[in-house]
C-alpha positions as CSV (number, residue, x, y, z in Angstrom):
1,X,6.4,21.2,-84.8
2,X,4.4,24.2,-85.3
3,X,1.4,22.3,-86.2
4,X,0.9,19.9,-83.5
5,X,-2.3,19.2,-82.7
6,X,-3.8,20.0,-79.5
7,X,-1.4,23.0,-79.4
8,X,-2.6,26.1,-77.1
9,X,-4.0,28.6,-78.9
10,X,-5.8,25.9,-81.3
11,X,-9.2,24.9,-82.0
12,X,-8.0,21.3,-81.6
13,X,-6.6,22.2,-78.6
14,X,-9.9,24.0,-77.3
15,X,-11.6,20.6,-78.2
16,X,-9.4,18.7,-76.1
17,X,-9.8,21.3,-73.2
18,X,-13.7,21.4,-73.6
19,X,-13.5,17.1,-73.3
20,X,-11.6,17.5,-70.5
21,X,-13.6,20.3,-68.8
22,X,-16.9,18.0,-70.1
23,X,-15.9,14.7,-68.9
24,X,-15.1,15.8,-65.6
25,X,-18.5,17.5,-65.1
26,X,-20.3,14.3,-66.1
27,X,-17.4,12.3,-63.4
28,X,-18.4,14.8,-60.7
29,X,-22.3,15.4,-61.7
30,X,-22.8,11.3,-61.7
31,X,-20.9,10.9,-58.0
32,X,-22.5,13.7,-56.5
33,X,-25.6,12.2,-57.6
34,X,-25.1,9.0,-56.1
35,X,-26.0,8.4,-52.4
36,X,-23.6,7.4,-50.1
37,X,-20.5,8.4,-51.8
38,X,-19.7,10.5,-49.0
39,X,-18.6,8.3,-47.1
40,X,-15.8,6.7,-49.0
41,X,-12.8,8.6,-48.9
42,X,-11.7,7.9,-52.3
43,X,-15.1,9.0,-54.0
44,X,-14.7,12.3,-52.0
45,X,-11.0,12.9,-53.3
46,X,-12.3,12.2,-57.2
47,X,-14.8,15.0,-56.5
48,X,-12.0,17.0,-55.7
49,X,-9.6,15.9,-58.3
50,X,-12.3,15.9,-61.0
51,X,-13.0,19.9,-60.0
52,X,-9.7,21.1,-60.1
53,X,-9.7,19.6,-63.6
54,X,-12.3,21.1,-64.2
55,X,-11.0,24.5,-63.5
56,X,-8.0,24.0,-64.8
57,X,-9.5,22.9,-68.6
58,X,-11.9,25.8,-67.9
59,X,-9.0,28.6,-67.9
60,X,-7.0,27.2,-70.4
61,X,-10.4,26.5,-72.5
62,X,-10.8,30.6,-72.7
63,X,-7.1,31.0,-72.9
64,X,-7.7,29.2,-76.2
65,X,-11.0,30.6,-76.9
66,X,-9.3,34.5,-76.2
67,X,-6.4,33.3,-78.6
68,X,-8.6,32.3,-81.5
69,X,-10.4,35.2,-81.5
70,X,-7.5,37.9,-81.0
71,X,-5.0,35.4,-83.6
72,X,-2.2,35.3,-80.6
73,X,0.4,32.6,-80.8
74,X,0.1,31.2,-77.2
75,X,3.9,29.2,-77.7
76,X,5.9,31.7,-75.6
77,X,8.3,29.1,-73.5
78,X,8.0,30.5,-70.5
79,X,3.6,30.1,-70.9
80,X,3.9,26.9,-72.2
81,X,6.3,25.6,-69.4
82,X,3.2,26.7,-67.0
83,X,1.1,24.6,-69.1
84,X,3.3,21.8,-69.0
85,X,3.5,21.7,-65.2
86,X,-0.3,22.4,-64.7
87,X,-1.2,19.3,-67.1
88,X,1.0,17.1,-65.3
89,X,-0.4,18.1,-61.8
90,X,-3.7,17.5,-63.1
91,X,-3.6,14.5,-65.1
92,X,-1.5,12.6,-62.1
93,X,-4.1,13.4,-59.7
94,X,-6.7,12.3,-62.3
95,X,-4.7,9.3,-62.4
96,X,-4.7,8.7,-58.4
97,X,-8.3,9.4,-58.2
98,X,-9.5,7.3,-61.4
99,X,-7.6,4.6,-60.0
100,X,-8.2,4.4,-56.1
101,X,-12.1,4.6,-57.2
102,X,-11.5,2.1,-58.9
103,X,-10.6,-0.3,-57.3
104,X,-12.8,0.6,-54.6
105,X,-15.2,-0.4,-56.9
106,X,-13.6,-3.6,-58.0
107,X,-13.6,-4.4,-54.1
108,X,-17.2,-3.4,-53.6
109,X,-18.7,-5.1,-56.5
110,X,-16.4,-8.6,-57.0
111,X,-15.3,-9.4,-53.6
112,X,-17.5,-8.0,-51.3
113,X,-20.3,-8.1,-53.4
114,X,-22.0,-5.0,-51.6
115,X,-23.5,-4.0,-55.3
116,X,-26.1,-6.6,-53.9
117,X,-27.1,-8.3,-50.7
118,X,-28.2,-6.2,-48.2
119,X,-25.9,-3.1,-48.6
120,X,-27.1,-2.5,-52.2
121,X,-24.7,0.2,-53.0
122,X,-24.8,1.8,-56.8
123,X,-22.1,0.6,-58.0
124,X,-23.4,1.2,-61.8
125,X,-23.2,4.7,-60.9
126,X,-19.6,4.6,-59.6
127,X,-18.4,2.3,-62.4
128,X,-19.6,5.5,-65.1
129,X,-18.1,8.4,-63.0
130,X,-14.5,6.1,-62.4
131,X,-15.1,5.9,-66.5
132,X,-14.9,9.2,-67.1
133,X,-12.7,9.9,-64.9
134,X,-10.2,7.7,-66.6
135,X,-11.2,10.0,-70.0
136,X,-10.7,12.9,-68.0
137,X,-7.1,11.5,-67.4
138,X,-6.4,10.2,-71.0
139,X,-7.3,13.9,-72.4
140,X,-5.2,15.7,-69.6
141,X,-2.0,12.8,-70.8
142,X,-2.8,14.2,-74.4
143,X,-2.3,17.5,-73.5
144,X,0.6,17.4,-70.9
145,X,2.3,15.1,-73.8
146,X,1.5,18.0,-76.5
147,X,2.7,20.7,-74.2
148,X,5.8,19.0,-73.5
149,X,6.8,18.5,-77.1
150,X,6.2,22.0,-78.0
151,X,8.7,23.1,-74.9
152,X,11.1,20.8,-75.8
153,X,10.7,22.1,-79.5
154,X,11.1,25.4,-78.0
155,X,14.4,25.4,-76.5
């Protein structure tokens, strides 16, 4: 169980971190971008979602990156049981956000058909940033699933 990929202290598991910490920068740089999506609650809580990702990929990231270099064995229960926990908050609030956008954008582009007509929102632009979000998501599952295994492994 030693082996696992994606395990802290890893360069697979400083891959994962850096597409996690990458795809939610793109999520977040491609709303931002986009007029308007201020005022749309659930654009406004992916931006927030998305960033505490994005910090949260970013510590662990140079956890790894400190680990590689000094050869520590991150797999100390009680550290990996704060990983655990911190990859679930994350990736479930990934989930909620990647989700309530969208369908917001479902609803915007297919039934109201505001993508058009005369409200011409860019909905392109929140279809790419609700796609990466969902990667976002995916990568944070990967990890909270890895973590979890190497705590149960553990005790």
């Amino acid at each position: 169980m030693k082996e696992l990929i994606g395990r802290p202290g890893s360069v697979s598991g400083l891959l994962l971190r850096i597409g996690q910490f990458s795809c939610a920068s793109i999520a977040i740089s491609v709303m931002v971008t986009t007029d308007g999506f201020a005022t749309f609650t659930a654009f406004c809580y992916l931006i927030a979602s998305m960033g505490l990702q994005l910090l949260w990929s970013l510590g662990l990231a140079c956890l790894d990156i400190y680990a590689l270099w000094k050869k520590r064995d991150l797999q100390n229960p009680i550290l990996v049981s704060l990983f655990v926990v911190g990859d679930w908050v994350t990736a479930t609030l990934s989930l909620a956000a990647a989700s309530s956008c969208a369908g917001l954008t479902v609803l915007f582009s297919r039934d109201l058909h505001f993508c058009k007509g005369e409200y011409h929102l860019p909905c392109i632009n929140y279809k790419f940033a609700v796609a990466f979000a969902f990667v976002t998501w995916g990568l944070a599952a990967i990890s909270s699933h890895v973590m979890f295994w190497i705590l149960l492994a553990s005790v």
